[in-house]
N, C-alpha and C positions, 0 to 999 in steps of 0.2 A: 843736560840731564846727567845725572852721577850714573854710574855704570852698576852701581846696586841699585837704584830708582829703575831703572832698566829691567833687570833683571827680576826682579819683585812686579813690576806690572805685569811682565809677560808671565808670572808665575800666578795672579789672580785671573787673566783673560784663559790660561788652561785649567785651571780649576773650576771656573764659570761656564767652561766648554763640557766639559764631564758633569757637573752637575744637568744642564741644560742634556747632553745627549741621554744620562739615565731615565730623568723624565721622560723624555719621547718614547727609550726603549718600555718603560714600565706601560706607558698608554698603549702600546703595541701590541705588549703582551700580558693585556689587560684581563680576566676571566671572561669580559665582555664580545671581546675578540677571539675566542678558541673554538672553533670547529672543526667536525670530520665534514666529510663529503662518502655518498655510495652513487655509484653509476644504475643508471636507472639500464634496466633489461630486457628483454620480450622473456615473458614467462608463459606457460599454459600450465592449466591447473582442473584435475577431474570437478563438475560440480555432480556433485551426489549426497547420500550417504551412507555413516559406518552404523554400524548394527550389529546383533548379536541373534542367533537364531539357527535354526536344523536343521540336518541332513536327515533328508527321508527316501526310504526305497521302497521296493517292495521282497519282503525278504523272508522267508523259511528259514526257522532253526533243525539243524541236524541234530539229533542224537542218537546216545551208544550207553549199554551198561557194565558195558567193558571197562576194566582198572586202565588198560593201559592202550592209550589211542596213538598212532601214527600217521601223519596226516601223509598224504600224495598229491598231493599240489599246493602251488604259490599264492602266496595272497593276491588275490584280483584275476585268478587264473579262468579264463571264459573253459567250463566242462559242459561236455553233452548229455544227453540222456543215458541213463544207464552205465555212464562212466563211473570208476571207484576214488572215491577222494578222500577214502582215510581206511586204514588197516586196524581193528579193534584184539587184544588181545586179554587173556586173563592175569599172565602172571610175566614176568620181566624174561624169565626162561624161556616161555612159546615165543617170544617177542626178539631173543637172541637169537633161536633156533632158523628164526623164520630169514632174519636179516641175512642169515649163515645159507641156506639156501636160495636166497634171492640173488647173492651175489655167487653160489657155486652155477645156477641157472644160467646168468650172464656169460660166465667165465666157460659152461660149456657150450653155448652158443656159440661162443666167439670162436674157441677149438674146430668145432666142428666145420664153420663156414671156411676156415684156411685151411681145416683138412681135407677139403672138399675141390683146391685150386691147387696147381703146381707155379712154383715160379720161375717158369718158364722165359728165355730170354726175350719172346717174341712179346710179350706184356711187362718187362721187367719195368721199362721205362712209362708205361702207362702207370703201373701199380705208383712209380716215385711222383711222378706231378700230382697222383692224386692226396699221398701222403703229403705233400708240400702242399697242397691247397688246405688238408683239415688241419695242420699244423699253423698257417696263418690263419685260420677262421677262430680253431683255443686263441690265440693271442689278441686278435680283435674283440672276441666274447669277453673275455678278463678285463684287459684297458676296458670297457665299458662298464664293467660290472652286472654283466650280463650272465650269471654265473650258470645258471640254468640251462642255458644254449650251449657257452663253452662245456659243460658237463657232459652234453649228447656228443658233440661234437668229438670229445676227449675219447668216449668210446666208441666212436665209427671209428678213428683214429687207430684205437689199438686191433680190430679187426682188418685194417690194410697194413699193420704192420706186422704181423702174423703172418699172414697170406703172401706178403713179400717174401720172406724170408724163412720157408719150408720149402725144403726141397727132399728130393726122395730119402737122403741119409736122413734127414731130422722126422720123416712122417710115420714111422715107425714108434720111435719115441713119443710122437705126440699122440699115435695112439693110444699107448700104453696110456697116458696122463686121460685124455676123455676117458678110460674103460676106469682109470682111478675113481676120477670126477661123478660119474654117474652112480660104482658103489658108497661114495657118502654120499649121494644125494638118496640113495635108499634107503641107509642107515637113520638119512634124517626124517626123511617123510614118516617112517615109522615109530620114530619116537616127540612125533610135531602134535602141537596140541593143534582143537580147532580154534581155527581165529576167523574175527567178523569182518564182514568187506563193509563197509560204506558208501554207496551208489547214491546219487540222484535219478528222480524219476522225472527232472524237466532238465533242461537245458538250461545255465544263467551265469551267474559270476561264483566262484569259491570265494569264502573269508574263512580263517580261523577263529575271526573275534565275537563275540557276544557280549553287547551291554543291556541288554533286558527291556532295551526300546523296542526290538523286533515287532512283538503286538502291538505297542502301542503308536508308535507313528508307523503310518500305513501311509499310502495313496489315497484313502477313502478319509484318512482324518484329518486332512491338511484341505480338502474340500467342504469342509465345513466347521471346521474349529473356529474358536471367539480368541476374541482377546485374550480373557482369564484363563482356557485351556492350556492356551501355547503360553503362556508366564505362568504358568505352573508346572511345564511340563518337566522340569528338573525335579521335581517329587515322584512323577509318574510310571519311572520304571520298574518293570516290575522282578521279583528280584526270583535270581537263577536256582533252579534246580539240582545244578551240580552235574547233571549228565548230557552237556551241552557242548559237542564237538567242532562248532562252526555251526555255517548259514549259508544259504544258496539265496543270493540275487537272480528274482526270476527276470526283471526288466531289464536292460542298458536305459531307460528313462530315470531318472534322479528329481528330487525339490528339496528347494530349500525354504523353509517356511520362519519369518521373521513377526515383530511387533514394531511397527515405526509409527512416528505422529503424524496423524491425517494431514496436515496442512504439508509438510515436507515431501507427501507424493502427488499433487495436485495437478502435475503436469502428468502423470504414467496414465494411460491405457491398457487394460486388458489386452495380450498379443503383443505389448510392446517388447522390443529386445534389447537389452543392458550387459554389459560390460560388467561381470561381478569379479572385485578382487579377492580372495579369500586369505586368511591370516596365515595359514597353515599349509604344504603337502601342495600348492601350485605355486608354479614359478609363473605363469601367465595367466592372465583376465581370463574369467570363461564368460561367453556372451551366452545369459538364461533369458527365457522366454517371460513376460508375466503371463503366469495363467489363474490370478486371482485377487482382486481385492474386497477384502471385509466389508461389512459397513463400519460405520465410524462409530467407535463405544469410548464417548468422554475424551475427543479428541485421540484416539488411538483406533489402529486400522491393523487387521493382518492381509499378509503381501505373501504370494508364492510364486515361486519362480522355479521354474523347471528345462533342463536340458536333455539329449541324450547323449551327449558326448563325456570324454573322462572319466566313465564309471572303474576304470581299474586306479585311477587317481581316491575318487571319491566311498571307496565301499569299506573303507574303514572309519571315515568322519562321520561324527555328531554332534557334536554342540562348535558352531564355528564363526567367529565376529568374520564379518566381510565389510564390504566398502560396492557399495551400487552405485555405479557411474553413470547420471542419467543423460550428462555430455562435458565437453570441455571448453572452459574460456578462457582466454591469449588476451593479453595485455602486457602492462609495464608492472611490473614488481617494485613497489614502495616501502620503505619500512612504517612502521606507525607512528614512530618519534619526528618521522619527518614532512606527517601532515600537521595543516597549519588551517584554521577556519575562520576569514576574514569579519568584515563588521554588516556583511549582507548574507553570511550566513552559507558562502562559498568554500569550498573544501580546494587545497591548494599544496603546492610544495616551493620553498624557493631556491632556485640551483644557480652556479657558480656562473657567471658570464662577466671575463675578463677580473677582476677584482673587487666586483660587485654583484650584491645577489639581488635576485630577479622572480617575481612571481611569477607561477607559471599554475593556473586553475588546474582540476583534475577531476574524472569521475569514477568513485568508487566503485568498482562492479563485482567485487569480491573479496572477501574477508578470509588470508588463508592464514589463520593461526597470529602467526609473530609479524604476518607483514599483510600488505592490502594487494589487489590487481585492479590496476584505474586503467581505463577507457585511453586505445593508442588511437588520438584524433589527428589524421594528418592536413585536416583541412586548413592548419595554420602553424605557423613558425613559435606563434607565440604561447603552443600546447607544448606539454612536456612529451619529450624524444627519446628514444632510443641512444645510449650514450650521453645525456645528461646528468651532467654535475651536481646531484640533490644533496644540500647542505645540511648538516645536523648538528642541531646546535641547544644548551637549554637554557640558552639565554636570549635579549631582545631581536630578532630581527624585523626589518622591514623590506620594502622594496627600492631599491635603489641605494640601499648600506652597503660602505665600504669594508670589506672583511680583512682583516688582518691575518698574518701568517705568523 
């Protein structure tokens, strides 16, 4: 054979070679052949539901006809009887006058109590550990954002550090400053307009806020409202006065009164207790009581659920979607693309074993959204497992196909 005859067959048998290997590669990497895979998971998932619906207390509006109101306490602050929770003035003047002797008052307090002490070397060292004690308590109150606390704490603070550091040369001096301090506070009382105190006459929660729900959800209307009452209750309010300083919570008891579809509480109980998530103002579940179910009007029910706990959380909310956890189910996590429903009408997935895919039956037992929770059956190998290969694919597969990579 010629040495070009040679050369030219072995030039058609590698030509015939590339042809032949493309083929294979294209069946390979056919559309037929392209899948993902997701590992199947243990999930647990709340079953309940979300809703939209009220916060109801029992609550007293305070008011005042005073221009200019000052409130003395925090929102959610528990005050007693007879205590004062806001300063009413006329005009922006009595209202500086007064702030002006509030803090001359303080300022001579504090005087008089370190004028009253020597610092003496046989307490010199008790006076310092206690200033280092309210000096780390400011710095703990702050990092928390407790500002309230650190505030008291700030002026205990400057009464031990007064007291520290008068000694007989400086008490002389400090006298002269009290006998100052009390002629402006003379001065001032005599030119102070009068101003109104705002006391409660029960004991309960302080708010600032008023939304004109006050009368109308009560304790008395969430025990017998219907359907249409509570879905209408966003019309209901009734609208403010203008001379509305806040409101006193007289209970720590709270409800939250809802509209859901009769058939979706059909497992609750009067007295049952749930898990409620609220959208808003809690970082954790509060577990409320049922203390009510409607009758059923046109497949619709009202639901009230009542706690006593978190009312300094809860004394500003009203209108608030939550999420009712009536419990929770653990299973495998499926995607939806990746169930598949045989010719008897079996619900299934087929995952990854070795280079071939594998049915594997399954049972649906919850519907979360974008993906399923099917039933973790370990009575058999041949159920789908924790760490299973579930292939996804939207093209044909069967059982016992070989997958391409």
């Amino acid at each position: 054979m010629k040495q070009g005859d040679l050369y030219l067959k072995i030039l058609v048998i590698a030509l015939s070679m590339m042809v032949a290997v493309y083929f294979l590669f294209s069946i390979l990497k056919s559309p037929d052949s392209t899948y993902e895979t997701y590992t199947a998971v243990l999930y647990e998932v709340g079953d309940g539901i979300s809703t939209s619906g009220f916060v109801v207390r029992d609550e007293k509006v305070l008011t005042s006809t005073e221009k200019i109101v000052a409130l003395t306490r925090s929102e959610g602050e528990r005050v007693g009887k007879g205590q004062v929770v806001a300063n009413c003035y006329s005009d922006a003047q009595a209202q500086e006058r007064q702030s002006q002797i509030d803090a001359l008052e303080e300022e001579l307090e504090q005087m008089e109590y370190a004028y009253s002490f020597s610092s003496a070397n046989a307490e010199s060292a008790s006076l310092d550990a206690d200033i280092v004690r309210l000096m780390n308590e400011v710095s703990v109150y702050v990092n928390r954002g407790e500002l309230d606390f650190a505030s008291g704490s700030a002026e205990e603070l400057k009464s031990y550090v007064l007291r520290r550091y008068v000694t007989d040369d400086s008490a002389n001096a400090l006298w002269k400053r009290i006998t100052e301090t009390k002629d402006k506070l003379s001065d001032l009382y005599a030119r102070s307009g009068q101003k109104q105190t705002i006391t409660v006459d029960e004991a309960g929660y302080f708010s600032g806020t008023v939304d004109g729900y006050e009368t109308v959800l009560t304790p008395e209307f969430v025990q017998t409202a219907t359907v249409s009452q509570v879905e209408g209750l966003e019309q209901a309010a009734q609208s403010q006065q203008g001379d509305e300083i806040g409101k006193l919570v007289r209970d720590a008891r709270w409800y939250y009164v809802t509209v859901v579809d009769t058939e979706s509480i059909q497992s609750c109980s009067k007295g049952d207790i749930y898990p409620v998530h609220f959208a808003y103002d809690f970082y954790d579940d509060v577990n409320m009581r049922v203390a009510r179910i409607g009758e059923d009007e046109d497949g619709k029910c009202v639901v009230v659920l009542t706690t006593d706990d978190y009312m300094q959380d809860a004394i500003t909310l009203r209108q608030q979607s939550a999420d009712i956890v009536f419990g929770y189910k653990s299973g495998l996590r499926v995607p939806k693309e990746a169930i598949h429903v045989d010719e008897d009408g079996v619900s299934g997935v087929y995952v990854l074993q070795g280079a071939e895919a594998e049915w594997k039956p399954v049972q649906i037992i919850y519907d979360n959204g974008e993906s399923y929770i099917v039933k973790l059956d370990k009575s058999s190998t041949d159920n789908l497992w924790p760490d299973d290969e579930i292939i996804l694919t939207d093209y044909e597969i069967y059982d016992g196909k070989v997958m391409g990579q």
